[in-house]
C-alpha positions, -999 to 999 in steps of 0.1 A, spaced: -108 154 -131 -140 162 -119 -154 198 -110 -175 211 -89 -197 243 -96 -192 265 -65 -162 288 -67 -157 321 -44 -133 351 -43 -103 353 -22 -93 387 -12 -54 390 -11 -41 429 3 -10 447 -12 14 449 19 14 488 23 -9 499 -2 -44 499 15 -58 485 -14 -71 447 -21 -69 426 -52 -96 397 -55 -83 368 -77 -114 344 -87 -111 310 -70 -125 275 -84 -126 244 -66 -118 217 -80 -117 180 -72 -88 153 -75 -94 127 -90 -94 88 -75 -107 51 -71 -139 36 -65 -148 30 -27 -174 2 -15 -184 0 18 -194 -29 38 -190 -68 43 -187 -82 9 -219 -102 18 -233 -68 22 -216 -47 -8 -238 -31 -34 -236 -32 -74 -218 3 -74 -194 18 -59 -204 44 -25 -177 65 -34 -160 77 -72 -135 101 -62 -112 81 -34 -123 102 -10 -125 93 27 -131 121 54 -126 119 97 -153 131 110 -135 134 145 -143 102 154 -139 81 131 -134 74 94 -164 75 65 -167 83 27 -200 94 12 -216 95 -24 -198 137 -26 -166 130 -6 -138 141 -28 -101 158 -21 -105 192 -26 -86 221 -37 -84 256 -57 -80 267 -89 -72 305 -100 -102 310 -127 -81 336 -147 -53 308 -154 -66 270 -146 -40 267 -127 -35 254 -86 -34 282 -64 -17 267 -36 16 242 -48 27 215 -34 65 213 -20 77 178 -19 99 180 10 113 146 18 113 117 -3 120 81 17 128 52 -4 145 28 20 171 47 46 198 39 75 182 15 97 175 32 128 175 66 111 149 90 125 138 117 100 124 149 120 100 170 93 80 203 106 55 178 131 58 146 115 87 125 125 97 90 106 121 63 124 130 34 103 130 2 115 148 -31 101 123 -61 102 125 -98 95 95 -120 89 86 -155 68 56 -155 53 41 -189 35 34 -192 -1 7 -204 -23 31 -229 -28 34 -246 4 69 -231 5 77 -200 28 92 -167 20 116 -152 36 124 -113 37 141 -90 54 127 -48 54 120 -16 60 92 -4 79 86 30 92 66 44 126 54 77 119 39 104 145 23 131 130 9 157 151 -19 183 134 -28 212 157 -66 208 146 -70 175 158 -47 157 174 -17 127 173 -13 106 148 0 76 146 12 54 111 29 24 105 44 15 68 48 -22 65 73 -28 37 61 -62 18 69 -80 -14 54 -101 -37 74 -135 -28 91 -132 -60 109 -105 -63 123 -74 -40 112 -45 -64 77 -61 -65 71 -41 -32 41 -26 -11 27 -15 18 1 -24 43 -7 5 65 -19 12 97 -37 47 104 -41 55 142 -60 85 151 -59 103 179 -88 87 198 -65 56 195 -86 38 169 -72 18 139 -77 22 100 -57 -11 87 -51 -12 48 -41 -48 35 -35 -66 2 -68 -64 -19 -70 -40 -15 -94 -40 17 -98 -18 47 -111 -21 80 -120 3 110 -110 -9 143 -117 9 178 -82 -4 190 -43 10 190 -22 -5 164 -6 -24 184 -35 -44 196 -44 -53 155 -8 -63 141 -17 -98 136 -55 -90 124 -60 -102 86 -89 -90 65 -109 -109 49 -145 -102 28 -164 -111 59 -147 -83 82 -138 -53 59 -158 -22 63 -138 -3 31 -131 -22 -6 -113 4 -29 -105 -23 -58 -88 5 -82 -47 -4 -94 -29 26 -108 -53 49 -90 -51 69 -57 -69 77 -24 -70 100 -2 -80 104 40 -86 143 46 -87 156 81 -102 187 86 -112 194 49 -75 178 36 -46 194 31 -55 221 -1 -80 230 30 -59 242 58 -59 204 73 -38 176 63 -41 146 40 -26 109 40 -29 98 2 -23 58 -6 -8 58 -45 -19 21 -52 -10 3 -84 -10 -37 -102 9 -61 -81 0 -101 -82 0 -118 -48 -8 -149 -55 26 -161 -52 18 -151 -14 -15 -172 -14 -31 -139 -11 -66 -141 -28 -80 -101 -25 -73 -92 -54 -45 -72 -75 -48 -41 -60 -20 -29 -37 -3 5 -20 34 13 -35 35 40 -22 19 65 7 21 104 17 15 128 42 1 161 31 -2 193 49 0 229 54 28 242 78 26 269 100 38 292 77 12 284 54 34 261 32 17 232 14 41 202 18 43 167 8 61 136 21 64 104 1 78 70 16 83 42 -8 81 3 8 115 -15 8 127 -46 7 160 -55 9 159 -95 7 141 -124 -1 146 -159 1 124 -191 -8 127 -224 15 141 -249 -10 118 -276 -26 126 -315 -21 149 -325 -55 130 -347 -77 141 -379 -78 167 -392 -106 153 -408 -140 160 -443 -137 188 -463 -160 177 -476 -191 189 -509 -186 172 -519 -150 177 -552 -133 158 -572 -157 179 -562 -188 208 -565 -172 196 -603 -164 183 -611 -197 221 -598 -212 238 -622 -188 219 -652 -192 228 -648 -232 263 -645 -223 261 -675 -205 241 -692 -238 274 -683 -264 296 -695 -237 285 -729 -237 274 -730 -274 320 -722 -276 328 -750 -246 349 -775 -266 333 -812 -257 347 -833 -231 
């Protein structure tokens, strides 16, 4: 965990006293994954970003060489001064459920799609995804959309790709790779868009690591923060050829109006998977083909004359 220097004092009164205690605050930073930016033709040696950090800026989304997920520390313990709740965990629900959570609202939708293997073969799967609206009083609607995929193997081998409208109606789209790209469109309008090194504008190649998308300073700030938990998933099974790197698993974080820190976690889900059935390979052949069986018949026929009695 990385820290930064600066630290301040927040003031906090005794209701009824007329007296204020100071308790010495730290920021700190959160840890996270390397960020490149740009075309892969146009990617430098080293990474723009260390920390996982990507920022709106109100109209868009960006990360810089001191981007980082703040948050504070109380200097007299080391400890945060502002916990986390965790709120509502989603790990696959009713389909059709809708899940109603301070602004943020989650329906569930059941999904069925075929997707074509390395192998020539196709996979098919049936799923969870999930449309989210979230609506922060500092900046706007937002729109998500969780697509629940799987590794073409197996249904616990899940993860996500994710779409992240903001409220000008522009697109962040996270795919296997893990690559990102920054679209001026609704999601809608992008669905069927892949990514590929020659159109990404974010490459955050980190497994077992985490990034976060603060909006209006992030959450431990007063504003609210979508965090993508990503981790070691092989997709070549899927043809997929971005790398290892994929989400498992996503969250919205923010501070309610009563000045509670929250967090909501959704976990991809896949319920099942089927494989299109190779061609059967074709029997071994008898060990005694036609030309044995010819050469055993025409000795028959030799003993039977050598036993005719003569006429």
């Amino acid at each position: 965990m990385a820290v930064m220097v600066t630290f301040t004092f927040l003031a906090t009164c005794l209701a009824g006293s007329g007296t204020c205690a100071t308790t010495p605050i730290h920021i700190d930073i959160e840890s996270g994954g390397d960020i490149f930016t740009g075309t892969a033709a146009e990617q430098t040696p080293q990474p723009q970003n260390h920390n996982g950090a990507f920022f709106w800026n109100g109209t868009g989304w960006m990360t810089t060489d001191t981007s980082a997920h703040a948050y504070f520390t109380d200097l007299r313990t080391g400890q945060k001064l502002y916990k986390d709740n965790l709120i509502l965990e989603v790990r696959g629900d009713t389909i059709g459920a809708s899940r109603q959570v301070d602004n943020v609202s989650i329906a569930v939708k059941d999904v069925k799609y075929t997707e074509k293997l390395a192998s020539g073969k196709k996979s098919q799967n049936s799923v969870h995804d999930y449309e989210i609206t979230v609506y922060d009083n500092g900046s706007g609607t937002w729109k998500l959309l969780l697509r629940s995929r799987c590794d073409g193997r197996d249904v616990n081998h899940t993860y996500f790709q994710v779409y992240v409208q903001d409220p000008l109606n522009h697109t962040l789209i996270f795919k296997e790779g893990i690559q990102a790209m920054t679209t001026g469109l609704p999601i809608a309008q992008v669905l069927g868009w892949d990514i590929g090194g020659a159109n990404r504008t974010f490459y955050m190649p980190n497994a077992s690591s985490q990034y976060w998308l603060d909006v209006n300073g992030g959450s431990d700030m007063g504003g609210m923060t979508f965090k993508l938990v990503t981790g070691a998933l092989d997709l070549a099974a899927l043809g997929k050829g971005n790398g290892t790197t994929a989400v498992q698993s996503f969250e919205i974080m923010y501070t309610n109006s009563t000045g509670s820190l929250n967090r909501i976690v959704i976990h991809p889900e896949v319920e099942t998977l089927s494989q299109e059935k190779g061609k059967s390979t074709p029997a071994t052949p008898a060990t005694t083909p036609a030309i044995l069986l010819s050469v055993a018949i025409l000795a028959a026929l030799a003993v039977s004359r050598k036993r005719r009695p003569a006429l």
